[in-house]
C-alpha positions, -999 to 999 in steps of 0.1 A, spaced: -326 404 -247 -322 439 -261 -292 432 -283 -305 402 -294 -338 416 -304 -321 447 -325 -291 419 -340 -323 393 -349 -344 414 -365 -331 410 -399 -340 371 -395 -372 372 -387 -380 349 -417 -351 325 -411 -363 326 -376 -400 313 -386 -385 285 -407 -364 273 -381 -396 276 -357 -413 257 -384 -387 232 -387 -389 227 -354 -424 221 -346 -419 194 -375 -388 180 -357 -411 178 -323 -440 163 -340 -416 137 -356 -401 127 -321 -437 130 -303 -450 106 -331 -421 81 -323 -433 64 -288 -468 59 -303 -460 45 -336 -439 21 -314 -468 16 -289 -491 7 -317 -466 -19 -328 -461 -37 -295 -498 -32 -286 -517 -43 -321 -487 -58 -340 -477 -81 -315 -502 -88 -291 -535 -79 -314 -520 -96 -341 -522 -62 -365 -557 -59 -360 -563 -26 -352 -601 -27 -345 -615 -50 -324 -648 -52 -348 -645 -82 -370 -650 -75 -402 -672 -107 -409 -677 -136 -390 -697 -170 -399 -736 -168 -387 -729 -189 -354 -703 -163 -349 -730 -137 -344 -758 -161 -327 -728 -165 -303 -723 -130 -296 -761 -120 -296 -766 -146 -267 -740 -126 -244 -749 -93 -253 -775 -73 -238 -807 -58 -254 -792 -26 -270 -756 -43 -274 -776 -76 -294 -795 -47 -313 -766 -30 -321 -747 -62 -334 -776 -76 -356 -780 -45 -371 -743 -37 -379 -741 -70 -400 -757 -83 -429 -756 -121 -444 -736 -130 -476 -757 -163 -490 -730 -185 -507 -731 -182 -545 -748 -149 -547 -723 -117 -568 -712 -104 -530 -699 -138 -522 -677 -136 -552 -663 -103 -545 -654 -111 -509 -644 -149 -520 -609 -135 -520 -609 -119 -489 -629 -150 -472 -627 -181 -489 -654 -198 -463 -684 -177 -482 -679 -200 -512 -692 -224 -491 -717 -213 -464 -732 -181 -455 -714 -153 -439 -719 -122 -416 -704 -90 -433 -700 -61 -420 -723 -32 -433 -710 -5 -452 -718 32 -451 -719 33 -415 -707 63 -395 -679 67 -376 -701 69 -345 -723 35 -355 -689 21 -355 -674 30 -322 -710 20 -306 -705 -11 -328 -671 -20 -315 -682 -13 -278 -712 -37 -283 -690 -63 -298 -662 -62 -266 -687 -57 -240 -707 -89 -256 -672 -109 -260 -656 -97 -225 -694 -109 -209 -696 -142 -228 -656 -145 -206 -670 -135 -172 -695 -161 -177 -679 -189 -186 -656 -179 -155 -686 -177 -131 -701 -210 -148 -672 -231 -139 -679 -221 -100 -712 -226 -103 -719 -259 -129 -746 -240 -142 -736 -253 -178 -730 -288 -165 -767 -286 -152 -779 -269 -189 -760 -300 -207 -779 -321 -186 -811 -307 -185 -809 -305 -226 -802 -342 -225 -830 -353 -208 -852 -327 -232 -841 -342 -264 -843 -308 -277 -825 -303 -311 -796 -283 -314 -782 -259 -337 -770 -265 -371 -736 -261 -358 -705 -285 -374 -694 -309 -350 -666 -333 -343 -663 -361 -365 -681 -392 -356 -706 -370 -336 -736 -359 -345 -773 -348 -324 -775 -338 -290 -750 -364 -279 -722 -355 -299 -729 -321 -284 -731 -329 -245 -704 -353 -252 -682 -321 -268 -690 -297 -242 -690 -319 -213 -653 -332 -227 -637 -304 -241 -657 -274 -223 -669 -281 -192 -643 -285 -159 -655 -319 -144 -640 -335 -117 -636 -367 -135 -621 -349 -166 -590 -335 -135 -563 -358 -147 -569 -353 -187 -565 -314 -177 -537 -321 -160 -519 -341 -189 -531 -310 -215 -563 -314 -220 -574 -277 -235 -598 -254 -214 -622 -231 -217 -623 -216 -182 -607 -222 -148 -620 -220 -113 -614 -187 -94 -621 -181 -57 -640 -148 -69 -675 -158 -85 -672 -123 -102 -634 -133 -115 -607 -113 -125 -592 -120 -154 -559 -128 -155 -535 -99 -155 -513 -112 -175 -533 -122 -200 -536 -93 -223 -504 -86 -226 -481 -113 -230 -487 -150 -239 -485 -180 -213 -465 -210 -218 -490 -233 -197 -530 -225 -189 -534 -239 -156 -557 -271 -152 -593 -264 -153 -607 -263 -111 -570 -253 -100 -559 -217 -87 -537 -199 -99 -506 -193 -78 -513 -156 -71 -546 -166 -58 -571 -157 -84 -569 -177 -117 -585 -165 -148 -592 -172 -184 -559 -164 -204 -567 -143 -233 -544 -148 -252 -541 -186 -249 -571 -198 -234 -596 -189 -265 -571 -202 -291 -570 -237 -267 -606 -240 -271 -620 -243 -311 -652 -221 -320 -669 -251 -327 -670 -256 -294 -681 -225 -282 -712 -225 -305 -723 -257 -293 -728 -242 -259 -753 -216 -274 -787 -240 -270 -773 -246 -233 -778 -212 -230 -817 -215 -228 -812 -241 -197 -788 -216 -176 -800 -191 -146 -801 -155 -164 -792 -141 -136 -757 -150 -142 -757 -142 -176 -773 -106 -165 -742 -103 -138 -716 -114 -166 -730 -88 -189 -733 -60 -161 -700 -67 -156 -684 -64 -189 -702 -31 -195 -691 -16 -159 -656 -25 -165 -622 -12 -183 -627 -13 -221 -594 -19 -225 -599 -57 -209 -633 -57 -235 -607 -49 -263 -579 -73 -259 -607 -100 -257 -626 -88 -285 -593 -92 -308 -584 -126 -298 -619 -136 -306 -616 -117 -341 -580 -131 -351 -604 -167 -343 -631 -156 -369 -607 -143 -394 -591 -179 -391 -623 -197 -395 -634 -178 -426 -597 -190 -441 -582 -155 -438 -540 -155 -434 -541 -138 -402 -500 -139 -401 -502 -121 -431 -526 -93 -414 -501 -92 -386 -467 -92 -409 -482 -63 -430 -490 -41 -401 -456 -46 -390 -439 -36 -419 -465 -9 -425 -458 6 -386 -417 -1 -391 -414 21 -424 -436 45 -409 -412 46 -380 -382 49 -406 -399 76 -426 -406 96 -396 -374 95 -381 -355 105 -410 -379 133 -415 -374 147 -379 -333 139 -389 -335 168 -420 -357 192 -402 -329 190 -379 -300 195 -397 -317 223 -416 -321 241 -381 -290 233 -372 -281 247 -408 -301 280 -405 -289 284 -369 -252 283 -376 -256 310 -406 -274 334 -385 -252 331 -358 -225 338 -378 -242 365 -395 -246 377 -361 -214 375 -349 -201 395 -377 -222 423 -377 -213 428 -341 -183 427 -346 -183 447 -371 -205 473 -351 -184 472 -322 -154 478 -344 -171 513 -360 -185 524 -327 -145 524 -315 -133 541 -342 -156 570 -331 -140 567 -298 -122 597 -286 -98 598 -264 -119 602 -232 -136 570 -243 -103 551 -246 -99 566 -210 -132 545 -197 -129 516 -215 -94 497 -218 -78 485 -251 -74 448 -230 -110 451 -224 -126 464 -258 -103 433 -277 -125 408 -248 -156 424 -258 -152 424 -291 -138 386 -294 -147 364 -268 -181 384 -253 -190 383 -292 -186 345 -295 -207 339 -263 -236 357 -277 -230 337 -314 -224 303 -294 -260 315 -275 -279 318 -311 -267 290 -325 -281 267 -295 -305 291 -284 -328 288 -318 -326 252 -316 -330 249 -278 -349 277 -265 -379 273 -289 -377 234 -293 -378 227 -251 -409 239 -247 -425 222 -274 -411 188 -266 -414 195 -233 -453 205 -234 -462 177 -262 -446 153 -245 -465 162 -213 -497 157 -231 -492 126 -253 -476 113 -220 -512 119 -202 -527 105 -233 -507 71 -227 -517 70 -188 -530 97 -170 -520 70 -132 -485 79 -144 -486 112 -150 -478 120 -114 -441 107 -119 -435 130 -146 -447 158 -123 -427 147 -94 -397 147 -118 -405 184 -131 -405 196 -97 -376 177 -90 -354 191 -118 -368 220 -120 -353 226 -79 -320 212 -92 -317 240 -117 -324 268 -99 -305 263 -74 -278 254 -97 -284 289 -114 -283 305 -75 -252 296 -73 -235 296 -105 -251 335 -120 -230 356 -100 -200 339 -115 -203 343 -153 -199 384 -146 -168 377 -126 -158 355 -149 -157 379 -182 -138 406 -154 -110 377 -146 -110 373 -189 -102 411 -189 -75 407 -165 -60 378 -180 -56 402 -211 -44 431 -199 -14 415 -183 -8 391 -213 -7 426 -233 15 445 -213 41 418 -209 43 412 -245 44 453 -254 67 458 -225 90 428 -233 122 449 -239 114 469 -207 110 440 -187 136 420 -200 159 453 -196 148 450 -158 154 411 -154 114 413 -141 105 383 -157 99 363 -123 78 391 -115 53 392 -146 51 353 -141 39 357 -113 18 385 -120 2 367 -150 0 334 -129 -24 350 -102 -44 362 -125 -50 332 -144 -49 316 -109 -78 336 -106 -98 329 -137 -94 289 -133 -104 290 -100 -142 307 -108 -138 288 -139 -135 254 -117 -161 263 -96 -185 269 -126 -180 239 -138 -185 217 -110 -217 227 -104 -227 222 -141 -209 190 -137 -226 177 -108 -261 192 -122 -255 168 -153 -250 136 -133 -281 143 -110 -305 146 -139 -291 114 -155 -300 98 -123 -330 111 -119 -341 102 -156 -326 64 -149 -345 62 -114 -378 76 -130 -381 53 -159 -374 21 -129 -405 40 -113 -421 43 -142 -416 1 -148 -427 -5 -117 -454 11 -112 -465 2 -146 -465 -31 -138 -489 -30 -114 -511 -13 -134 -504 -35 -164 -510 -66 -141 -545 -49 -131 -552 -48 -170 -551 -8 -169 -520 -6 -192 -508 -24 -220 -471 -33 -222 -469 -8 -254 -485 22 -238 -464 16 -208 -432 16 -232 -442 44 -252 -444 68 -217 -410 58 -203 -400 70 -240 -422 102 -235 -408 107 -199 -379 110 -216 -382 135 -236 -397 156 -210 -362 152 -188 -343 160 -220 -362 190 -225 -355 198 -189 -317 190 -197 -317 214 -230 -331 238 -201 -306 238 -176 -283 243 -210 -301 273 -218 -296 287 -182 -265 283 -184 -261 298 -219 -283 328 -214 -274 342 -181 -234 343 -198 -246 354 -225 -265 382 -211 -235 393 -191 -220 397 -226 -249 411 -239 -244 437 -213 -208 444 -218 -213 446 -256 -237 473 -252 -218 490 -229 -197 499 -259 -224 502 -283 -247 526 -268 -216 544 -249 -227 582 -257 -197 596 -275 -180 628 -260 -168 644 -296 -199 641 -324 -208 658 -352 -232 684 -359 -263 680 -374 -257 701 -405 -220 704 -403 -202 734 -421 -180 731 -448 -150 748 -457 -145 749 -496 -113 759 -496 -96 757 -464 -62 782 -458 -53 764 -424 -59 791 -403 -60 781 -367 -65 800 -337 -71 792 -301 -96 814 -281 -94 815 -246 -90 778 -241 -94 757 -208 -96 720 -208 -100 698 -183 -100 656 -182 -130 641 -173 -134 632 -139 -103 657 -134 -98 676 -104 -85 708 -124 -82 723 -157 -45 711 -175 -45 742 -199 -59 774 -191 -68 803 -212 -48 798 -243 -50 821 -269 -27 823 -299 -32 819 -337 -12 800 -363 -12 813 -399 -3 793 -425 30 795 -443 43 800 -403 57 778 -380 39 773 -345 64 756 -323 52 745 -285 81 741 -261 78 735 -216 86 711 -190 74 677 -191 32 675 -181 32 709 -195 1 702 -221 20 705 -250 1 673 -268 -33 682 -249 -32 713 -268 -23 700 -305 -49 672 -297 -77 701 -295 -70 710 -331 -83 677 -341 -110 671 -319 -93 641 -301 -108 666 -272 -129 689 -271 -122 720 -255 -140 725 -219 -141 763 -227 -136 784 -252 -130 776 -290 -108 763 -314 -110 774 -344 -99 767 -388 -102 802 -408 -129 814 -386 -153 785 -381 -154 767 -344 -142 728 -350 -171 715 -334 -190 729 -358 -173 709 -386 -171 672 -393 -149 650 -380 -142 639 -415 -135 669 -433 -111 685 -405 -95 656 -402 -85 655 -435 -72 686 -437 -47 677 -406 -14 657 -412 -9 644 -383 25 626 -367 21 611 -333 48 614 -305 56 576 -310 52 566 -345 33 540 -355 34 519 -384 5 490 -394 10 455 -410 13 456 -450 44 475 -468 59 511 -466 37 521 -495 8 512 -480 20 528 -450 28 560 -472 -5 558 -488 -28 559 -456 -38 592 -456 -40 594 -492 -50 566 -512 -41 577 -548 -8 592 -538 11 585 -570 50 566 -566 62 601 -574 45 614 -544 59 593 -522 91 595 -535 92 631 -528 72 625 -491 106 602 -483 128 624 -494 114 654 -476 113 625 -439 150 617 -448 137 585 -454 145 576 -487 180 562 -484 171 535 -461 139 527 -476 157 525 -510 182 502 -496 152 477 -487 152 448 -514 117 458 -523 120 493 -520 87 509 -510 74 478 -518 88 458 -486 69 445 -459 60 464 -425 55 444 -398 28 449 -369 38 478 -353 66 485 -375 88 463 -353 113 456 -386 128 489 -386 141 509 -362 125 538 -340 138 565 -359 129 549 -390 99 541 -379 91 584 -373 104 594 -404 82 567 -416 52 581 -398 62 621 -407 66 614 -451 31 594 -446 21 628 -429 34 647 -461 20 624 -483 -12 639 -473 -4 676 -488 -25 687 -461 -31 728 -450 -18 721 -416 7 696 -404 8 688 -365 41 671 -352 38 662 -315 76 656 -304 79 636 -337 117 646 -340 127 631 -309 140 599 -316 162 620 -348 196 625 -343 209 666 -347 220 659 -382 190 640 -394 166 668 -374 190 697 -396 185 683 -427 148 672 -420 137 710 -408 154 726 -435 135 701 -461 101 703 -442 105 741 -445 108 745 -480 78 715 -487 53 730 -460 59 768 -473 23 772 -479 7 754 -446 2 765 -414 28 742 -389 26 734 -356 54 720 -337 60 699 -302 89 694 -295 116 691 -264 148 702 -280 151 740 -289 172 735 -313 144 720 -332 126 751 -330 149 779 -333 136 790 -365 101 790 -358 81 821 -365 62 817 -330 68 800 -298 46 795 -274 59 786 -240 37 764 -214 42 757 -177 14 740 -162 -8 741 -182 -4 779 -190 10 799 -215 37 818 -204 58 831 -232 48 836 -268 73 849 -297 105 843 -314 136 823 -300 152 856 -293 124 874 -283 117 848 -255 153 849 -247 147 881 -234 114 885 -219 106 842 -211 126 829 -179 112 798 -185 122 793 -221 152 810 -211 162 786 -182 153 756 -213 170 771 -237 207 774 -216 203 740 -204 202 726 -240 225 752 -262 262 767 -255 266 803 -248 275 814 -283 240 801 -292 223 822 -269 235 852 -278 
């Protein structure tokens, strides 16, 4: 917004910080889900190992892998280890890290390797470990290892090195093992049944899924080796059914291998390589946590640490994101409130330029809204708006992306959602906009009539109307809580419909995460981390409708505001003023027309007179005459539609406001006092006006006595408005602060009226002798007041009609004449 752009300006750098802080604060919140993913899905269910790559492994290990591994993937594997012999200076500085090479050889793998070598590495070893799976699955359909066993049997051929069970040892001990412990016979169905561990169980599928749930959470009880699962396709349990079955047994099966068809060790191996790698990786784990255990490695400990190490991690990030934060919220709160206060301040300045035809278009009910509650609207809109406006999209967009990241088959939830919300809030905003301009109007109201009843509490009281303002001021707030109700049910009911939205999406989310988690495309982790993700995205959306609702009332304030501040001003300097050195107080009128703006017709016409100093200029004529539209030209509270005004020769206009104004004591028809004491008062125009001064200024008002009689003398309080002292107090008040000014020229519009005819005799007869040297101009109603006035000037609608003396007026004036005999007795005419 415009006003926000020119208020802002000065904060560009406290803006970057906060933009800074912010991108921290999303990056913090963005890092959250995944840190937690990679707890569930490594910590827990991978045991904290984060690659699936062993390390090292024992020899048999690797023959065991090479024989399910393809050409490329065996090439791959051989080359990515290297053996450790027993004894030798690298056994003793892994012996720590794997006790086992103190006592037999051990694979190790290579260092220096690439980043690249080990991601083709780690897809070798998965594929190898998720084929060597299939097989065993496809075997147990087909008794093709049953047949192998067998067939070695009859061979006599020797087997591998390979520790066996005790009391076991040649070929026997190994057909006997495998045909026991690995193989699913028939007449092995009832020790399955009582517990017997398995390698494999029977699927209707020669291909074979493996189980769903296998990857991500354990299973109490593998079924029985050559039964079906109850969904219908069993499979090897990952997580369970390689830890039921030892590594010894699985190397003895490697010189089987020789005996087997290869076309169903080149289908298990096509398979693994055409499939997810995320099955190939939650395999390749379990069988790694199952070497690190045989080389005598604590693989709780592995787990424990990552834990701890993904926990604090968690901890330290959150708390980060907490102080970027509260140092936005920090930096927000002091630029709004710098903000606020230069507005304020600017609104406060531009008024005091006002003239009178401003105060005409804008209302004083009106300019104390604008300047209070319009300013805290645009404050309250900073405050959230640096923190909101900036921070939704990022959280909004990151979370969009690390959301696809986590599963791009749920991504079209979240989009579904946007467009969901998204509806919700516009038509929300439809609704609601036109409101918030009505509503500042209704604010307005609300204030005017709250204002008038409390300024016009005497009159209305006088009147008994006090059923009739209640009223008045109840329809109008009436009016205000009605809009005001309306507003806020929508925003209510937008609220509630997001927070069900957000609830239904992250059941959608479950669900059909489950299915995808139960066809081994998700992990549980991944799945948590995007309802978390999902989340965010709907919160951003939330901090969104927020902003709409913030901006759009804001910018209706941000319009009124500027209403004021860019309002071009009727009465402004010149560019290069003139300045009078040493002013007499000359003032004359030339041929002088005004008219109001907007006005149908001129209110003073062609007036032309001149007021010399050391003379009284007295204006006298029915009521609506013009009398104080004429002494308000003098200061340039107008400005004259025609001709000129003018101070020892030199046009007004063509002089600062300043400097003429402070050669004008001015006293106001109804005097007016401020908050503070009647020095202060006194000292208004004239800040270093000495006790002396205004001593003499009080005497001169015939004010002294009853400011004298106060307990703190000039020192006593003045309350707003002057509403401790009474109305005639309150104008000789207003006149000695006048005085006080020693001005060239004094202006009193009707300032005597509320005087009784002693206290106006005494007061003329004082102001005479103190305002010998300056040029006086008079309004008054009473002609007594004026009687001894060097130079009357008679009005009547706006024109001038008579101009001299009392008696001179007497005699050629009917109007002042037809005044003057309804005010004095006969003798006094004459």
């Amino acid at each position: 917004m415009k006003l926000l752009a020119r208020y802002l300006k000065p904060f560009v750098g406290i803006l970057l910080v906060c933009l800074v802080l912010l991108f921290g604060q999303a990056a913090c919140d963005l890092s959250l889900p995944t840190l937690m993913s990679d707890m569930v899905n490594v910590g827990i269910q991978q045991s904290g190992l984060e690659a699936g790559t062993p390390e090292a492994m024992r020899q048999e290990g690797l023959q065991l892998l090479s024989a399910f591994a393809g050409e490329e993937d065996r090439s791959l594997l051989e080359g990515g280890y290297y053996t450790i012999e027993p004894g030798s200076s690298e056994a003793q500085r892994f012996a720590e890290d794997y006790p086992l090479v103190r006592e037999e050889a051990v694979c190790v793998l290579r260092e220096g390797q690439t980043q690249e070598e080990l991601d083709a590495l780690e897809g070798a070893y998965n594929r190898a470990s998720y084929a060597m799976l299939l097989y065993f699955q496809q075997a147990a359909e087909s008794g093709d290892l049953e047949q192998a066993a067998q067939n070695l049997a009859q061979s006599q051929l020797p087997t591998v090195e390979a520790p066996l069970p005790d009391g076991q040892t040649g070929l026997e001990g190994s057909q006997e093992s495998f045909l026991q412990g690995a193989l699913p016979e028939e007449s092995s169905q009832a020790e399955s049944d009582a517990g017997a561990p398995t390698l494999y169980s029977s699927q209707g599928d020669s291909a074979g899924e493996v189980d769903s749930t296998a990857a991500q959470e354990p299973v109490e009880n593998s079924a029985p080796a050559g039964e079906t699962s109850q969904e219908g396709g069993s499979g090897l349990d990952m997580s369970q059914g390689l830890e039921s079955v030892s590594l010894e047994q699985l190397y003895q099966v490697i010189p089987l291998l020789a005996y087997v068809p290869q076309e169903g060790l080149q289908q298990a191996q096509e398979q693994a390589a055409a499939s997810d790698s995320m099955m190939g990786e939650q395999v390749g784990v379990t069988l790694a946590r199952l070497f690190y255990e045989e080389l005598g490695m604590d693989t709780a400990a592995i787990q424990s640490r990552y834990i701890w190490n993904k926990g604090l991690q968690m901890l330290g990030v959150a708390l980060l994101g907490v102080i970027a934060t509260v140092l936005v919220g920090f930096f927000s709160a002091r630029m709004a409130a710098a903000v606020g206060r230069q507005l304020r301040h600017d609104l406060f300045a531009k008024v005091e330029e006002f003239s009178n035809g401003e105060f005409d278009r804008f209302s004083t009910a009106s300019l104390i809204t604008r300047t209070t509650n319009d300013v805290q609207q645009i404050q309250m809109l900073v405050t959230m708006g640096v923190r909101m406006i900036c921070y939704t999209p990022i959280i909004g967009i990151g979370g969009v992306i690390f959301a696809v990241q986590k599963s791009v088959s749920l991504s079209f939830l979240v989009a579904l959602a946007v467009v969901v919300f998204l509806g919700l809030i516009l038509v929300s905003l439809a609704v609601v906009l036109p409101k918030f301009k009505i509503l500042q109007k209704l604010i307005d109201k609300l204030n005017l009539v709250s204002r008038e009843n409390l300024s016009g509490m005497m009159v209305v009281r006088a009147f008994g109307n006090e059923g009739y303002e209640e009223r008045r001021f109840d329809a109008a707030n009436r009016d205000l809580m009605e809009t005001n109700r309306f507003v806020q049910r929508v925003m209510s009911l937008l609220m509630p419909a997001m927070m069900f939205g957000m609830n239904l999406l992250s059941v959608l989310i479950v669900w059909v995460g489950g299915h995808a988690i139960a066809q081994s495309t998700l992990q549980i982790g991944d799945m948590m981390a995007f309802i978390q993700y999902a989340m965010q995205i709907i919160m951003a959306f939330l901090m969104l409708a927020m902003i709409f609702i913030l901006v759009p009332r804001a910018s209706v304030s941000a319009g009124r505001i500027l209403e004021v501040l860019d309002a071009p001003l009727s009465i402004q300097d010149p560019e290069k003023p003139e300045v009078l050195e040493e002013p007499k107080g000359v003032v004359e009128f030339q041929d002088v027309s005004f008219r109001y703006h907007n006005a149908d017709g001129d209110v003073l016409e062609h007036i032309s007179f001149t007021a010399k100093p050391g003379e009284t200029t007295a204006f006298i004529g029915a009521t609506g005459a013009g009398k104080s539209t004429l002494v308000n030209l003098i200061p340039r509270f107008y400005d004259v539609t025609e001709g000129a005004v003018t101070i020892d020769g030199v046009d007004v206009r063509k002089l600062s406001q300043h400097q003429l104004r402070e050669m004008i004591g001015y006293v106001p028809q109804k005097g007016m006092l401020f908050s503070g004491t009647v020095a202060s008062n006194l000292r208004y125009g004239k800040e270093d006006a000495t006790g002396q001064e205004l001593q003499a200024a009080l005497a001169t008002a015939q004010a002294a006595d009853f400011v004298n009689a106060m307990d703190e003398g000039v020192d006593s309080p003045i309350s707003q408005g002057g509403t401790n002292v009474s109305g005639g107090q309150r104008q000789r008040l207003s006149i000695a602060r006048a005085l006080a000014r020693k001005a060239p020229i004094y202006i009193f519009d009707d300032s005597f009226s509320a005087l009784d005819f002693k206290t106006d005799a005494a007061l003329r007869k004082a102001l005479a002798r103190d305002t010998q040297n300056a040029t006086v101009l008079i309004v008054a109603q009473r002609v007594s007041t004026i009687l001894h006035a060097q130079q009357i000037i008679v009005l009547d609608q706006g024109k001038m009609v008579g101009k001299g003396t009392h008696k001179e007026l007497l005699q050629t004036c009917p109007e002042y004449r037809e005044i003057a005999e309804s005010q004095l007795q006969k003798e006094e005419l004459e």
